[in-house]
N, C-alpha and C positions, 0 to 999 in steps of 0.2 A: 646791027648787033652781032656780036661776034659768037659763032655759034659753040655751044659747049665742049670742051674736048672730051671724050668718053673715057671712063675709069677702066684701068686692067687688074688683074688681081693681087700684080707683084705692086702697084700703089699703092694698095691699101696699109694703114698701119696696124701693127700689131698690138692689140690688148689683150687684158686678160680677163675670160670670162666671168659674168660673176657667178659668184655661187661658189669657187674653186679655190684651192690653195698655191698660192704662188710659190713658183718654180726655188728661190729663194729659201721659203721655209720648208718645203719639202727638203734639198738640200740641207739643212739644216737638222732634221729630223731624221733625216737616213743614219748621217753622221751618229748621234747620240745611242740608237738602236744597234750601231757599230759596234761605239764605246762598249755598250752595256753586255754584247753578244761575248766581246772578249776578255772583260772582265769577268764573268760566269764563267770562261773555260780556264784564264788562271788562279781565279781562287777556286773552284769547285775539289781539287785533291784536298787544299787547307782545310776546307770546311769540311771535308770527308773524314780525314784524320781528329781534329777536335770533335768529331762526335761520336768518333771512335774511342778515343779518350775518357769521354763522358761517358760513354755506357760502360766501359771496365772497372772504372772508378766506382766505389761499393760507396752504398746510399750511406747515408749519418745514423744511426740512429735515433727515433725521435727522444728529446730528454724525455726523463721522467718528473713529471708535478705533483705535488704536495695534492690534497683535498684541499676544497676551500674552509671546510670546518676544521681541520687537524690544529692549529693555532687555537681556537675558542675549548676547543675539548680538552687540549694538552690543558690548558691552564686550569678548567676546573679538576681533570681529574687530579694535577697537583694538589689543590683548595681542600679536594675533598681527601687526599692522604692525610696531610698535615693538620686536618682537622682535629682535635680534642673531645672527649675520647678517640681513639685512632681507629676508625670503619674496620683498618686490617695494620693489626698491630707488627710494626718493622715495615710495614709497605713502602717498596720505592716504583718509581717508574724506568722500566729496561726499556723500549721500546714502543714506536708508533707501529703498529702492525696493516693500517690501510682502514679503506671505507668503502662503503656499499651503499648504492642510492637507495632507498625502500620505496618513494613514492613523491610523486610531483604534481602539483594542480594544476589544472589550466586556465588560459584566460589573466586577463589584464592582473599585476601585480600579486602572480602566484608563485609560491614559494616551493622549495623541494626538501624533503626532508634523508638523511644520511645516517648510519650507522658509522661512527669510527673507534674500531678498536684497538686494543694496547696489552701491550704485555709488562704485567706487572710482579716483582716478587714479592714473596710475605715474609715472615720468620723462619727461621730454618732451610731457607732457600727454598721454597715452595712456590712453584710459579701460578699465577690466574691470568685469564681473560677479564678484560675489563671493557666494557663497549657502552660508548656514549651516544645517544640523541641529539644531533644538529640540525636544526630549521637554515637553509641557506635562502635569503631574499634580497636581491639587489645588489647583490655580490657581500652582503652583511651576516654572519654566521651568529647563532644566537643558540646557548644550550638550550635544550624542551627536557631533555628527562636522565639521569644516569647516575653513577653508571652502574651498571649489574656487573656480579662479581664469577666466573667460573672458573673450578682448577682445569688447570691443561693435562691432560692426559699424559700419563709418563709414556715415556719411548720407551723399546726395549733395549736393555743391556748391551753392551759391546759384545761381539758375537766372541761364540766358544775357541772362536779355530782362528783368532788373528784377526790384526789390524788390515790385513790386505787381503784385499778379495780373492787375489791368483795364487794364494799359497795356504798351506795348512801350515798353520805354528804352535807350536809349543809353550807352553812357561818356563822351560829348561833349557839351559845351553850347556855345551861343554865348560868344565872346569877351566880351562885355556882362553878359552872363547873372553871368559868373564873376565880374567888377568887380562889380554888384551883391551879388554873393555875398559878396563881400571885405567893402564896405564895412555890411553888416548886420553881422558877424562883429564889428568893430571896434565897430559900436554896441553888440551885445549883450555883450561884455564889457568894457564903457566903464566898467558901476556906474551910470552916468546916465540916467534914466527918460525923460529930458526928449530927450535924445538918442537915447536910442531908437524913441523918436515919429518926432524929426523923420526919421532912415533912413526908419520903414516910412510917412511920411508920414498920418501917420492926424488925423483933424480932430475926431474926436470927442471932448471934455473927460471925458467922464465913462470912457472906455478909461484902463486903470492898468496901463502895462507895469512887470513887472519882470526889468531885466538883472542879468549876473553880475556880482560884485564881487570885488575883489580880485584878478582874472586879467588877461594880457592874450591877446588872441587871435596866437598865432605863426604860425600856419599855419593853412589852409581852402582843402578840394578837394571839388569837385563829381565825386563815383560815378555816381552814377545822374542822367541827365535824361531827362523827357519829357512833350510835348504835351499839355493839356487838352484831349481833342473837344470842337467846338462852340466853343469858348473860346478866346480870346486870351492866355490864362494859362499857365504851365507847374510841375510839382512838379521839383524836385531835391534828392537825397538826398546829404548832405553828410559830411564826416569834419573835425572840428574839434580844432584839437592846442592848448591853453593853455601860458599859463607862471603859474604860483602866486607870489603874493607871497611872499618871502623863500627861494623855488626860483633856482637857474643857470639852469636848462635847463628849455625845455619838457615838456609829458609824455612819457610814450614811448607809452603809447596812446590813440586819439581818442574823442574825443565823436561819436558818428552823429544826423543828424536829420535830420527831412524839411522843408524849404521851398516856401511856396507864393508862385508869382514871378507879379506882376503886367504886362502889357504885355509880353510873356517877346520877342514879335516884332520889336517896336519900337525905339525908338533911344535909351529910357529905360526900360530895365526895374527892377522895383522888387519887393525882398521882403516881401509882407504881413500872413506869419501864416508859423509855424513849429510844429512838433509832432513828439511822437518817432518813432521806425525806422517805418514801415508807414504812418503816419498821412499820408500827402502829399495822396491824392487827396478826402478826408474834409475838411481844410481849408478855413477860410471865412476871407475879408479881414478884416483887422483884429481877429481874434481874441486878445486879450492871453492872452501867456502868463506 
């Protein structure tokens, strides 16, 4: 019998242990943690910049929602205007003024109950509060009780000293001041562009006024006057009354606006820029409006 040859180490074959991960998918693996290392270092500026982006960018703000009872209240407090006899005789409805929760129950199929009130006018223009009881259950509004009626406290008066807070005004203007005053009045309701240039004097071609049309100016009085500091200028706040093409008569109520008067001291004063109730002292020359 032929005696056995003895094993050396370089004969042995190579396996591979168990329990381990072949050489193969490690390879494999190293790879993909490659991929993934180098794409992190070329997008990571992108992704810096878009979120730079994102934080500059100013949030939305949230809209604003109705009450869930404002729709069931609107309708009764209509019901109960229009009622016969009239609760508040000439009453109409101006406005939805908002709601307030009063109280909510809890536990299985409990309801909340809501105040929503309204601004309502009477006769003679007299304004009230009007505030209704809404039960809301199941997203279902159902009137409970209303509405109770309160006058709204008058405001005070238009103050003594003017329309603008940064100036002290007058009721008076100069004698000039007011022919100026007139003769813009007639340009801006001429319809004529070209003529409205020439009133405010303006030289710049590329300025595009435009006047009214169809109106003619009946009447124009100067309310409010008063002095530019620093400046040879002056704002005045006007009240302007039209007549409408294929109207008799003028309006019965005015137009308000603020004027800004150029050389207001002088022996030529001149209107050069106009804008609505507040806007006087904001004014720049030649500003087309």
């Amino acid at each position: 019998m032929p005696s056995a040859k003895p094993l050396a180490w370089y004969d042995a074959e190579e396996v591979p242990r168990a329990g381990t991960v072949s050489t193969n998918a490690l390879a494999r693996r190293q790879k993909i943690y490659r991929a993934w290392v180098w794409a992190s270092i070329v997008l990571a500026p992108f992704a810096f910049l878009v979120a730079l982006a994102s934080a500059a960018r100013p949030s939305a703000a949230p809209a604003q929602a109705s009450s869930p009872g404002e729709a069931a209240a609107t309708v009764a407090l209509r019901s109960w205007l229009a009622s016969k006899p009239a609760p508040l005789p000439g009453g109409r409805l101006v406005d939805w003024a908002g709601a307030t929760t009063v109280a909510a129950s809890s536990g299985q199929g409990g309801w909340q109950s809501e105040q929503d009130s309204f601004v309502v006018e009477g006769a003679g223009g007299r304004l009230w509060t009007a505030i209704i009881e809404v039960a809301i259950s199941s997203g279902q509004a159902s009137v409970v009780a209303g509405p109770s009626l309160q006058p709204v406290t008058a405001s005070p008066g238009a103050p003594s000293t003017g329309p603008w807070p940064s100036l002290a005004a007058t009721t008076s203007a100069p004698s000039l001041v007011v022919s100026a005053v007139s003769g813009w009045a007639r340009a801006y309701c001429s319809g004529n562009s070209s003529e409205l240039r020439l009133a405010v004097g303006d030289n710049n071609p590329s300025h595009v006024y435009s006047p009214l049309g169809g109106v003619v100016a009946e009447q124009v009085q100067v309310e409010w006057y008063a002095t530019l500091p620093r400046s040879s200028n002056a704002v005045a706040q006007v009240d302007l009354w039209v007549k409408w093409a294929g109207e008799r008569s003028m309006s019965a109520q005015p137009m308000a606006m603020d004027l800004l008067v150029a050389r207001a001291s002088g022996l030529a004063p001149i209107v050069v820029s106009w804008g609505p109730p507040g806007s006087g002292p904001s004014l720049k020359s030649f500003s087309p409006q």
